[in-house]
Every structure is written in structure tokens, then in C-alpha cells.
C-alpha positions as CSV (number, residue, x, y, z in Angstrom):
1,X,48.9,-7.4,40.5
2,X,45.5,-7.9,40.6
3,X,45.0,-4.0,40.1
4,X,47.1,-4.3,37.4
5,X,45.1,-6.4,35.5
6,X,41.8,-4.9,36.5
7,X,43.6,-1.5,34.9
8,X,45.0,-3.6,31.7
9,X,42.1,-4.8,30.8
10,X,39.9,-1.5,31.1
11,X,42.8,0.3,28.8
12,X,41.9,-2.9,26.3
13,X,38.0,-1.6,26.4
14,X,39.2,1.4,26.1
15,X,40.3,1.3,22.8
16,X,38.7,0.9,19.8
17,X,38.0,-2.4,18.9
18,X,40.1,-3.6,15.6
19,X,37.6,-4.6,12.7
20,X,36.6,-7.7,12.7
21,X,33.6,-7.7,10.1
22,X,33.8,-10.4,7.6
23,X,35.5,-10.0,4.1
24,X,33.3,-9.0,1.5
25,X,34.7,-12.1,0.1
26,X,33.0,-14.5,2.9
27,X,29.7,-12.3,3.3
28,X,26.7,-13.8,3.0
29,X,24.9,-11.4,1.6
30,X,25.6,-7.6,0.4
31,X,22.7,-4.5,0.6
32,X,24.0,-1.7,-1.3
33,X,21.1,0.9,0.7
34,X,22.6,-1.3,3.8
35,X,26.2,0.0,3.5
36,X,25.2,3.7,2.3
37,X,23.5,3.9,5.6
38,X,26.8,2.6,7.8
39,X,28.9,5.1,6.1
40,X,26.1,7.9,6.7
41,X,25.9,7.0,10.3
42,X,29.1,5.9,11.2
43,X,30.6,9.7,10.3
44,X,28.1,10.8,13.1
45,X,29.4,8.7,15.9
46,X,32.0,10.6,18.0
47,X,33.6,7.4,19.7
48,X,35.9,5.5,17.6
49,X,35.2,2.3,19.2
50,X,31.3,2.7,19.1
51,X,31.7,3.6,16.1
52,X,33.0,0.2,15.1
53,X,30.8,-1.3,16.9
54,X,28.3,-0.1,14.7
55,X,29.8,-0.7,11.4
56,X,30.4,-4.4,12.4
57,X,26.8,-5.1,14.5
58,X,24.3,-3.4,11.8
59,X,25.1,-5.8,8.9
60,X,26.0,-9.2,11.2
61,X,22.8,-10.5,9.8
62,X,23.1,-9.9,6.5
63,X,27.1,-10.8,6.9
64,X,26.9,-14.2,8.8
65,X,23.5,-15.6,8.9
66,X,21.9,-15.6,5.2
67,X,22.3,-19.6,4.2
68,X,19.8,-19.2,1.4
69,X,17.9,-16.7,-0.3
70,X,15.3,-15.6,-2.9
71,X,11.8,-14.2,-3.4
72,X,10.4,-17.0,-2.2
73,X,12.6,-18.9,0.3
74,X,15.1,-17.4,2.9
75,X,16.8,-19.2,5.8
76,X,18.2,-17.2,8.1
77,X,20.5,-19.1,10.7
78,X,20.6,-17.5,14.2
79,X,24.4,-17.5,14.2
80,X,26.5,-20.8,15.9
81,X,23.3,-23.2,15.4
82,X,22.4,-24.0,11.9
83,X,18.9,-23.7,12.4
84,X,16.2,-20.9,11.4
85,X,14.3,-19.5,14.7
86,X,11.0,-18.0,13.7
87,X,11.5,-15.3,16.6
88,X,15.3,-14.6,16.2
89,X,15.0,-14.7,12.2
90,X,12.3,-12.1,12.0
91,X,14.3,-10.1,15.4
92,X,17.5,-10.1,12.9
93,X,16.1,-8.8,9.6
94,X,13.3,-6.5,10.9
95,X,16.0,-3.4,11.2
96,X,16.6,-3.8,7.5
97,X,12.7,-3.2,6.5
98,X,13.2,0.5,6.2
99,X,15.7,0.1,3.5
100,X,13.4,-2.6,1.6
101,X,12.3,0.0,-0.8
102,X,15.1,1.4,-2.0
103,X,17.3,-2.0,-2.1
104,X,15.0,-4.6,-4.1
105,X,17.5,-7.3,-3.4
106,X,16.8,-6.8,0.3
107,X,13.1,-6.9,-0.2
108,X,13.3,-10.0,-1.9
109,X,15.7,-11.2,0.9
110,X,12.8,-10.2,3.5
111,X,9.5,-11.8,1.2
112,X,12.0,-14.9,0.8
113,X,11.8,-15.1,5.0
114,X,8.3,-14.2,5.2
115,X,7.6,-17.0,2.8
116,X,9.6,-19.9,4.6
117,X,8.0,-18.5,7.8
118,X,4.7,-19.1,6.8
119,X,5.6,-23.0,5.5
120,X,7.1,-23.4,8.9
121,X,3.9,-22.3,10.5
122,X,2.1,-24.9,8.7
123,X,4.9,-28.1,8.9
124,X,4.3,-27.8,13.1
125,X,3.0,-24.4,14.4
126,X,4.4,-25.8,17.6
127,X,7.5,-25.6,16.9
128,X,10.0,-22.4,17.9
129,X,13.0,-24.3,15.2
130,X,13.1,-25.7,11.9
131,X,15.8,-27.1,9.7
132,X,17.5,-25.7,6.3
133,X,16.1,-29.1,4.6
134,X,12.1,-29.2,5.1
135,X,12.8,-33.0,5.2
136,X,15.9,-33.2,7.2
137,X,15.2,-35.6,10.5
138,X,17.6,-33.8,12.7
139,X,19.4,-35.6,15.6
140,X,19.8,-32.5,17.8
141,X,16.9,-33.1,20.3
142,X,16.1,-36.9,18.3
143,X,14.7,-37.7,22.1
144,X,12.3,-35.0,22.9
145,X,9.0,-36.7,23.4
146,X,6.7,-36.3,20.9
147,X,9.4,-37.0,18.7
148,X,10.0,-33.6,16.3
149,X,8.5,-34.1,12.5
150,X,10.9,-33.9,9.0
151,X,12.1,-30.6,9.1
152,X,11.7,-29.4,12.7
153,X,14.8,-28.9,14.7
154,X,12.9,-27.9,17.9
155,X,9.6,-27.9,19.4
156,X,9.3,-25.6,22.2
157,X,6.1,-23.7,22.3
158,X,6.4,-20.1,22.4
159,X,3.4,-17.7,21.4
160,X,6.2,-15.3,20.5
161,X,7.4,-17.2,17.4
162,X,3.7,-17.0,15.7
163,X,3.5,-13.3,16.8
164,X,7.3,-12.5,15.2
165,X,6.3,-14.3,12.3
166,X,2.9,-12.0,12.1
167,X,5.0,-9.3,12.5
168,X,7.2,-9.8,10.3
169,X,4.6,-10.4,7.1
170,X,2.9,-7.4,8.6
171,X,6.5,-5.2,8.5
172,X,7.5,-5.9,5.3
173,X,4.4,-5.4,3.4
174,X,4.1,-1.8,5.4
175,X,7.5,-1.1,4.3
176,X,7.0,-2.0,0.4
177,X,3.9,-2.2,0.4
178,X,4.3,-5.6,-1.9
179,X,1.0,-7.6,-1.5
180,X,2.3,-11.0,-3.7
181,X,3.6,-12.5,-0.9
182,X,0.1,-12.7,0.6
183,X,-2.1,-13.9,-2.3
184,X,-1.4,-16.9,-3.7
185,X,-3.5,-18.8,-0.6
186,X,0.0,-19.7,1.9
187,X,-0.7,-16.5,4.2
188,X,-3.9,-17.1,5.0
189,X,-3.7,-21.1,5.4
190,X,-0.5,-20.1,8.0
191,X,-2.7,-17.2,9.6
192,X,-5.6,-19.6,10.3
193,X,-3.4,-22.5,11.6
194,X,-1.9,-19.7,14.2
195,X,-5.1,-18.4,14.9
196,X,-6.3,-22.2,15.9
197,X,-3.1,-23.0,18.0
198,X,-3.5,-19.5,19.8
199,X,-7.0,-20.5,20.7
200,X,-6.1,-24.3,21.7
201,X,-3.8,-22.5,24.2
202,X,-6.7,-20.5,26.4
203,X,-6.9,-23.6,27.7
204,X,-9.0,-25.0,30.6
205,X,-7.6,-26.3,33.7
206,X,-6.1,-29.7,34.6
207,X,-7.2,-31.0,31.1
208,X,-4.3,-32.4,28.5
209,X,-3.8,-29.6,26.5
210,X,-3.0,-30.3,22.6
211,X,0.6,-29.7,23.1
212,X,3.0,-31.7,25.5
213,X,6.9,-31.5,25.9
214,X,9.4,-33.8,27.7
215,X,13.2,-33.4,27.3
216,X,15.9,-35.5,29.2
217,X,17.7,-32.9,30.8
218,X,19.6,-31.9,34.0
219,X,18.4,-28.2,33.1
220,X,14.5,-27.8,34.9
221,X,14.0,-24.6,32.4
222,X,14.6,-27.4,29.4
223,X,11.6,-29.6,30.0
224,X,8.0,-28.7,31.1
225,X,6.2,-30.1,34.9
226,X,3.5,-32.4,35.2
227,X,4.4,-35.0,32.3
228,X,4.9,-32.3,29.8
229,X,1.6,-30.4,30.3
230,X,3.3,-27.5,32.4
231,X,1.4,-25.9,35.2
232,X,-1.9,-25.6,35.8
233,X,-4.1,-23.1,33.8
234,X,-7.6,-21.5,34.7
235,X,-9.3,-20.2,31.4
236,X,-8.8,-16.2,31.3
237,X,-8.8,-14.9,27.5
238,X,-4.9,-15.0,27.6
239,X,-2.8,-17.7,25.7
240,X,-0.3,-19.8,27.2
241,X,3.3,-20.5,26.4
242,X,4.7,-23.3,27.3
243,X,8.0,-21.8,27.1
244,X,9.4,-17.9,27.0
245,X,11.7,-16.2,24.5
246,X,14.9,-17.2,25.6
247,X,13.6,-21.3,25.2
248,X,13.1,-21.7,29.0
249,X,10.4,-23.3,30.7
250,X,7.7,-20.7,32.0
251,X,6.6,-20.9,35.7
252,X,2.7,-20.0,35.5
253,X,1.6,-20.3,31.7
254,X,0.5,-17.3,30.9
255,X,3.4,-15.0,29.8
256,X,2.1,-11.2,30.4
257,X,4.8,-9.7,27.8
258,X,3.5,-12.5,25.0
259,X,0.0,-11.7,25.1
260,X,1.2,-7.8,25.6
261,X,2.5,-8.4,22.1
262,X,-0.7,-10.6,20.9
263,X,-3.1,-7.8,20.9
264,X,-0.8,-5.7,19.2
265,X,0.2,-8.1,16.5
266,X,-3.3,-9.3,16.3
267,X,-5.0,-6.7,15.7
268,X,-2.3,-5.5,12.8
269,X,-2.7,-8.9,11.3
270,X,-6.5,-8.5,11.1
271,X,-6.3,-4.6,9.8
272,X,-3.8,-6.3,6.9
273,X,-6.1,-9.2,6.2
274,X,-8.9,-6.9,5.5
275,X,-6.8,-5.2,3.4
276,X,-5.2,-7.3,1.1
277,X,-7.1,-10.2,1.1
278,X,-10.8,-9.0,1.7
279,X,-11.0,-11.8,4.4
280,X,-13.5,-10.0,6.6
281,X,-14.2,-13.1,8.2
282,X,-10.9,-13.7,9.5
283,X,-10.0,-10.6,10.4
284,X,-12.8,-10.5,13.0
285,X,-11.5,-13.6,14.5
286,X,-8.3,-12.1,15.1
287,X,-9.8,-8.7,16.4
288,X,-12.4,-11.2,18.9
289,X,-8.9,-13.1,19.9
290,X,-7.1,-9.5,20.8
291,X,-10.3,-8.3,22.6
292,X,-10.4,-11.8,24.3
293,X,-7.2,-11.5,25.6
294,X,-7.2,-7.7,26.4
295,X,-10.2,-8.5,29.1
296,X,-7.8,-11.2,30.5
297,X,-4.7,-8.9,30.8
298,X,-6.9,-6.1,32.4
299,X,-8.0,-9.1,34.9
300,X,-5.3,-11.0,35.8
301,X,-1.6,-8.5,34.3
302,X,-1.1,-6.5,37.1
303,X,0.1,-6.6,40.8
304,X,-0.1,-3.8,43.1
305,X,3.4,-3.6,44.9
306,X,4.2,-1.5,48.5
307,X,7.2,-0.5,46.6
308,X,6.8,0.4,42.7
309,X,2.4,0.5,42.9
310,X,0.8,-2.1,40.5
311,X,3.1,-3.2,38.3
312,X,3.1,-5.7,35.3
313,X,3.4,-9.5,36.3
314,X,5.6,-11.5,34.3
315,X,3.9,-14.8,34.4
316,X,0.4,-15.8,35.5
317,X,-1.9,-18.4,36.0
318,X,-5.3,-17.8,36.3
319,X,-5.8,-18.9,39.4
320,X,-4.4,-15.8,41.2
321,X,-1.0,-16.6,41.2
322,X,1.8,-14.5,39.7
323,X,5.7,-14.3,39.2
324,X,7.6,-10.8,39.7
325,X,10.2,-10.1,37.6
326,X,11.6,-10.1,34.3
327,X,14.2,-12.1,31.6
328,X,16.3,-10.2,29.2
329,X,14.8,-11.8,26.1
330,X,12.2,-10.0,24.2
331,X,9.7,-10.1,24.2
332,X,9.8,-9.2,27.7
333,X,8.4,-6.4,30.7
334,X,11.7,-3.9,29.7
335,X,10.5,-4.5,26.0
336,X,6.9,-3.6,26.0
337,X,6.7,0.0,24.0
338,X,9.2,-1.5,21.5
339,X,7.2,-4.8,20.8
340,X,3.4,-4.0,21.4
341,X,1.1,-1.2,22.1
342,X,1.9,-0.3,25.3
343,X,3.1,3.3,25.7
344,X,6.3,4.3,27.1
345,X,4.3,7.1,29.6
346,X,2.3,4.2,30.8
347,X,2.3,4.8,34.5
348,X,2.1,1.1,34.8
349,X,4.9,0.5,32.7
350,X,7.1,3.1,33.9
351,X,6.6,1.6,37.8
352,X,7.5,-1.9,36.0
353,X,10.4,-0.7,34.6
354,X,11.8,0.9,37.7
355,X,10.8,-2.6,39.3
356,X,12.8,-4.8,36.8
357,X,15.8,-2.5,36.8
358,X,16.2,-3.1,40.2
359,X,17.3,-5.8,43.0
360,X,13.6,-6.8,43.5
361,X,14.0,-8.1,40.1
362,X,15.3,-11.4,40.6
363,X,17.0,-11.9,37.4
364,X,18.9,-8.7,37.6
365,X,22.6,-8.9,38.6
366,X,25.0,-5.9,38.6
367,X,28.6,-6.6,39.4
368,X,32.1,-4.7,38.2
369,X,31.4,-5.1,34.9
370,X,28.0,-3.9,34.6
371,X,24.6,-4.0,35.5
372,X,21.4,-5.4,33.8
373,X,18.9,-8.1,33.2
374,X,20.0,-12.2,32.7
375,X,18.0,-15.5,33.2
376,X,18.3,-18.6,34.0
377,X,19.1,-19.1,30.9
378,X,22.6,-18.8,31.8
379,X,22.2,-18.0,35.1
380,X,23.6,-15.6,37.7
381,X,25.2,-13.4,37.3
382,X,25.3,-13.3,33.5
383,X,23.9,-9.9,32.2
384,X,22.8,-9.8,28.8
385,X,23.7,-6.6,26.3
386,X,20.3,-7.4,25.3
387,X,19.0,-5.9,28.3
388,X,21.0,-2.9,28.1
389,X,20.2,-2.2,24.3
390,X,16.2,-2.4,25.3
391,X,17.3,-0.2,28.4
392,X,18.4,2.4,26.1
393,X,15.5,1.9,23.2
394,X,12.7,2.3,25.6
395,X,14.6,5.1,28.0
396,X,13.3,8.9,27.3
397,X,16.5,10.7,29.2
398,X,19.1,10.7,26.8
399,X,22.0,10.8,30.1
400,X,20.5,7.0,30.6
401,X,20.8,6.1,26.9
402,X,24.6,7.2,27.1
403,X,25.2,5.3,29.9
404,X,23.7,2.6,28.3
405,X,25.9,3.1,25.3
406,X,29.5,3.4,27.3
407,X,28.1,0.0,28.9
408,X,27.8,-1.9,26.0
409,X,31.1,-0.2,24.6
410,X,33.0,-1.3,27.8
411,X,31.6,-4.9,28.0
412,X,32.1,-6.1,24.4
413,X,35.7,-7.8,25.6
414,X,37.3,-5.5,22.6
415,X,35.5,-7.8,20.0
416,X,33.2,-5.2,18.7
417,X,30.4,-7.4,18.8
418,X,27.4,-8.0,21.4
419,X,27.7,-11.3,23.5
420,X,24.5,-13.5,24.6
421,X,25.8,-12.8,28.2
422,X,28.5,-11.2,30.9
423,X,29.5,-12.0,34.1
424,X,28.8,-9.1,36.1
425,X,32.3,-9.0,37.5
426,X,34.4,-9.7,34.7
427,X,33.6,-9.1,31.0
428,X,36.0,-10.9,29.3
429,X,33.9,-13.5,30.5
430,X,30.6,-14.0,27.7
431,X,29.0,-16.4,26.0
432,X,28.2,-16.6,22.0
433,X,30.5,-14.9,20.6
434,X,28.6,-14.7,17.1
435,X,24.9,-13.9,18.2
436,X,23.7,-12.1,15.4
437,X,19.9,-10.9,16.4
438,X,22.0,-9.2,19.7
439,X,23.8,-7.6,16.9
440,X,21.6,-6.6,14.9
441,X,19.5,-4.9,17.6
442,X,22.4,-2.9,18.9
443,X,22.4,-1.3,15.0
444,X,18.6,-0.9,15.4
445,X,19.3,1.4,18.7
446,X,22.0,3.0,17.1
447,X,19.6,4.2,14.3
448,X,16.8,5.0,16.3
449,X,19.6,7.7,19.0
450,X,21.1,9.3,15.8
451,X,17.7,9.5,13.7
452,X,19.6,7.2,10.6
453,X,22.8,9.6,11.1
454,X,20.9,13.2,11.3
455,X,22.3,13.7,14.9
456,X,25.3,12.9,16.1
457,X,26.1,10.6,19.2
458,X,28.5,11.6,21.7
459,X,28.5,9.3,24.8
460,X,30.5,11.8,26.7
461,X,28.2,13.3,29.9
């Protein structure tokens, strides 16, 4: 019987998935240049049900998410919470930027984001959450200690939510090459305030740093150690995060794929800066930050290991300690050529790789279902499609990136849409069933394999 079942449910998987894509009556927003680029791409795609995937996971952003929009303010929700993520807001809309210039409603969608970014930046740069009302005193987390400001809905502090807000105002005015949204004063007063909160974080050891966070939790990844202050940290050049990208408490402080990403979005940030707003001044802060935390990354990144050679730590302290491994959010090790310098032939990264697609990775869980990269998180032995999407965007050996593919086709529980999680075992098992930067990302690497529908995409070996 139990065969049976196993066999049913792999037929189900089998088969495309029905359409499940919103009616244009419901969507929350429409991009013309958007759904000339589905149909392009879709008619490239040899697999009916990956194909659907596609046409449904591309525009989930744009569909679902878009509460609010206009030139000036955007708020983007992340899918089932009603609140804007700097990180997961500028992770959704980011595939879109190529189409900015020929869709002006997009590009206003984008500048809109950009815009409430920045304000967010300034109401608590602290803060990885904000609320659609700038006022709103939300009851979600009413007994974190400090106590969140009007208009915060979290305050976990994660270095990557400055840098995807950096990146993001950096993106978009690449892609239009629009420089209004920088001029009027707001980018540079939220550029500076990052720039300070970045540098209160190279923080010196056992003193109170200027953030604390307390939750009352049974979750230890929810709350930070030593009355909110987190682990110890020796001064280094890098930046510490109090927290990582998928909101859990970090181990050791210093986050090796965050300050990865730094440089790179630092020193962008600066070459913009000079650019548009003649601020020479500033810009050399940002490059002496960058250099700052490159000399601490050459120091204290890497781990020499009897089995992959030296390798990329994930967390680290200062002091000499480090954490092996990796977590599926991104940034993260998997990640690094898609969200900072680091090149995809790195020897280093290549050993790293092979390390956190592997057992000795102890977030990595491979089951029935599948195989990839979780975190605590959720836990063993949830895999995330996230993992498996940056598996395929930073893989070079096109036999991985179409096993990659059939993986994320077979795991989607016939929805058509990527989950936050699997259980290893049993895909019909996920969590978040409308997790629209997942989405999105999955239309990104769709993209990117079929060079925006020039080549086709047959998963078939």
C-alpha cells in the first residue's frame, strides 16, 4: 500500500501542475514588458510542468505582493506577513530591473521601493521589518525588548538588509539610469546613517554594543545570548550581525557571507555616489569601510579543512573561533558569485561549495524527496528550493543545473509554486505556501539557463 502511494504521488509530480496564477482580476500589479517576456520564454521550455512553473513563479511578486505603489513609495509585502522586509523586498523585485526600461510603470514601481527603503533606513536602521503605516505601533513582537518604534514591525539586525537596500538603489539606477531618486537629499541622509550603523558594528569586545535584542521565546535562534548583546566580538575590520538572513540568531557575530556582500555593495555604493552626487567625501568612507573589512576577511574568512582545503567559514568571531557550514538563505556560502564579488572559479569557493553540498555541512539534509540545504530555521530535515535554485545559479555544468531543475519540478507538491521548505522524505510536506522572493528567484534562474528565452531548456539528460 505504502508503494502505492509512494508511486501515486510521484505520477501527481509528474504531471504538469494546473495554473494556479492569480486572475488578472485580483493581481496586484500588471508589467506589460513582464508578460511579453513569459510568453517569449515559456515557448522555450520543453517540460510542460516547468514550464508552468515559470509562468506562475516569474510574476508572483508583481501578482501577490504589491500593496502600494508609485514613484515615490512602494510596499512590497513578503507574501503571508503583511509586512515589507528590506532584504526579501529588494530579493523579489531585483529580477524585474532588466525590464525597467522598456516598462516605465515598472520603473516607477522599483524608484517607489527604493524610496520607502531609504525612509526605513532612517525610521530605525536596525530594524530588518517595517509596517505599511510609518506610524502603525504593531502588536506582532509588542514585547521584544527595546520595544520596536511607530512603524517598525521587527528589529532584528541583519547587515544584509542595509546591503539589499544598497543594492537595490544601486540596480535600478544601473538599469534606467534615472538619477531623481537620489538627489533630492533622502539617499545620502540613508547612506550615511548605514554607513554609521555598519561602523558601530566592528565593535570591540565585551563592551555593550549600540544594539541589544531580547525576545520571549522557546526558539534559541529568536533571541540573542548574553542579555541581548550576542557573543563576544574581537575588533577585526568585519561587521557584525546580530542575526542572519533567514531571521535567526548568529553563533559567532561576524557573518562571512554578509561582509562577502559588504565589499561588493560598498564599493558600488561609493562608485554611484561619486557619480551622481559628487559626494567624494562619502564615497571614500565607503571604499575605507570595504578595504577595512577586506583586510578582516583575508585574516579571519577562511579555514583550512583535511577534507575540502581552506574553505569559507560561515560565522566568526575574532577571537579564532569559527562555525562550518552553511543556511539556505542568501545571502549565504552557496550564494557568493550571485551576491558579491567573489568568482565562481575561486578555488576557495569551489572547495566551499563542495563542503556545503555535502554531509559535513550540518544543515544539509537529503532524504526521498530530495537533497539540499535547510536551517534551523525550520529545522531538520526541511530542504529549502532556495538552496537548489542558488545550486543551479552558481553551477557551471549544465547536467547539475538540470538536475537541479527536475528537483524543483518534482518537489513543488503539484502547486507550481516554490515552498519555504521540504521534508526530505516526503514533499507534500512544505511550509509557506505563498513565498513570493522563492518565487521570484526560481524565474530569475529560469532567465539566466535560457538567456531571456534564446535557448531552449530541456531537463531531459
Amino acid at each position: 500500500m505504502k508503494k502505492l502511494l509512494l508511486s501515486a504521488f510521484a505520477l501527481l509530480t509528474a504531471l504538469p501542475a494546473l495554473s494556479q496564477r492569480p486572475a488578472e482580476s485580483v493581481r496586484t500589479f500588471r508589467s506589460e514588458a513582464v508578460e511579453r517576456c513569459i510568453d517569449r520564454v515559456a515557448n522555450s521550455i520543453a517540460d510542460a510542468h516547468l514550464r508552468q512553473m515559470f509562468i506562475q513563479c516569474l510574476p508572483s511578486t508583481l501578482d501577490t505582493t504589491v500593496k502600494r505603489w508609485s514613484r515615490d513609495d512602494t510596499f512590497v509585502i513578503t507574501g503571508d506577513i503583511p509586512a515589507l522586509w528590506l532584504r526579501d523586498s529588494g530579493a523579489q523585485v531585483w529580477p524585474y530591473l532588466p525590464f525597467c526600461r522598456e516598462d516605465a510603470h515598472l520603473a516607477d514601481l522599483v524608484r517607489g521601493l527604493v524610496r520607502r527603503q531609504l525612509r526605513c533606513i532612517l525610521l530605525d536602521p536596525y530594524a530588518n521589518a517595517f509596517t505599511e503605516d510609518p506610524q502603525a505601533v504593531d502588536s506582532t513582537w509588542i514585547k521584544d525588548i527595546p520595544r520596536n518604534k511607530r512603524g517598525v514591525f521587527e528589529r532584528k539586525w541583519e547587515l544584509n538588509s542595509l546591503l539589499y537596500a544598497l543594492r537595490l538603489a544601486e540596480g535600478y539606477y544601473r538599469a534606467t539610469g534615472d538619477a531623481t531618486a537620489f538627489t533630492d537629499g533622502l539617499w545620502l541622509e540613508a547612506v550615511r546613517t548605514a554607513l554609521q550603523t555598519m561602523h558601530e558594528q566592528q565593535k570591540p569586545s565585551r563592551q555593550p554594543s549600540a544594539y541589544h535584542f531580547l525576545r520571549h521565546t522557546d526558539r534559541m535562534h529568536d533571541t540573542q545570548s548574553n542579555g541581548g548583546y550576542g557573543h563576544p566580538a574581537r575588533p577585526c575590520g568585519l561587521i557584525a550581525s546580530s542575526f542572519r538572513a533567514s531571521d535567526d540568531a548568529t553563533v559567532l557575530p561576524f557573518n562571512i557571507p554578509d561582509n562577502l556582500m559588504a565589499v561588493s555593495v560598498l564599493r558600488r555604493t561609493a562608485t554611484m555616489i561619486a557619480e551622481v552626487n559628487s559626494a567624494w567625501s562619502l564615497a571614500d568612507s565607503l571604499h575605507a569601510l570595504a578595504a577595512d573589512v577586506e583586510v578582516g576577511l583575508r585574516t579571519h574568512a577562511t579555514v583550512h579543512t583535511p577534507q575540502f582545503g581552506t574553505v569559507y567559514a560561515f560565522e566568526v568571531d575574532g577571537f579564532g573561533s569559527h562555525l562550518l557550514g552553511d543556511d539556505a538563505n542568501i545571502p549565504s556560502l552557496l550564494s557568493l558569485p550571485y551576491i558579491s564579488d567573489v568568482s565562481i572559479n575561486d578555488s576557495i569557493y569551489q572547495n566551499t561549495r563542495r563542503l556545503v553540498l555535502s554531509s559535513a555541512n550540518p544543515y544539509y539534509f537529503s532524504g526521498r524527496a530530495g537533497a539540499g540545504i535547510g536551517g534551523p530555521h525550520i529545522g531538520p530535515p526541511y530542504v529549502w528550493p532556495m538552496s537548489i535554485i542558488m545550486q543551479a545559479m552558481t553551477s557551471t555544468d549544465p547536467a547539475e543545473q538540470r538536475a537541479c531543475l527536475r528537483l524543483l519540478r518534482d518537489t513543488d507538491a503539484g502547486t507550481g509554486f516554490m515552498h519555504e521548505s521540504f521534508h526530505a522524505d516526503d514533499a507534500s510536506r512544505f511550509t509557506r505556501s505563498w513565498f513570493a522572493w522563492a518565487n521570484t528567484l526560481f524565474g530569475e534562474l529560469i532567465l539566466k539557463l535560457t538567456a531571456d528565452g534564446t535557448r531552449p531548456l530541456s531537463i531531459a539528460d
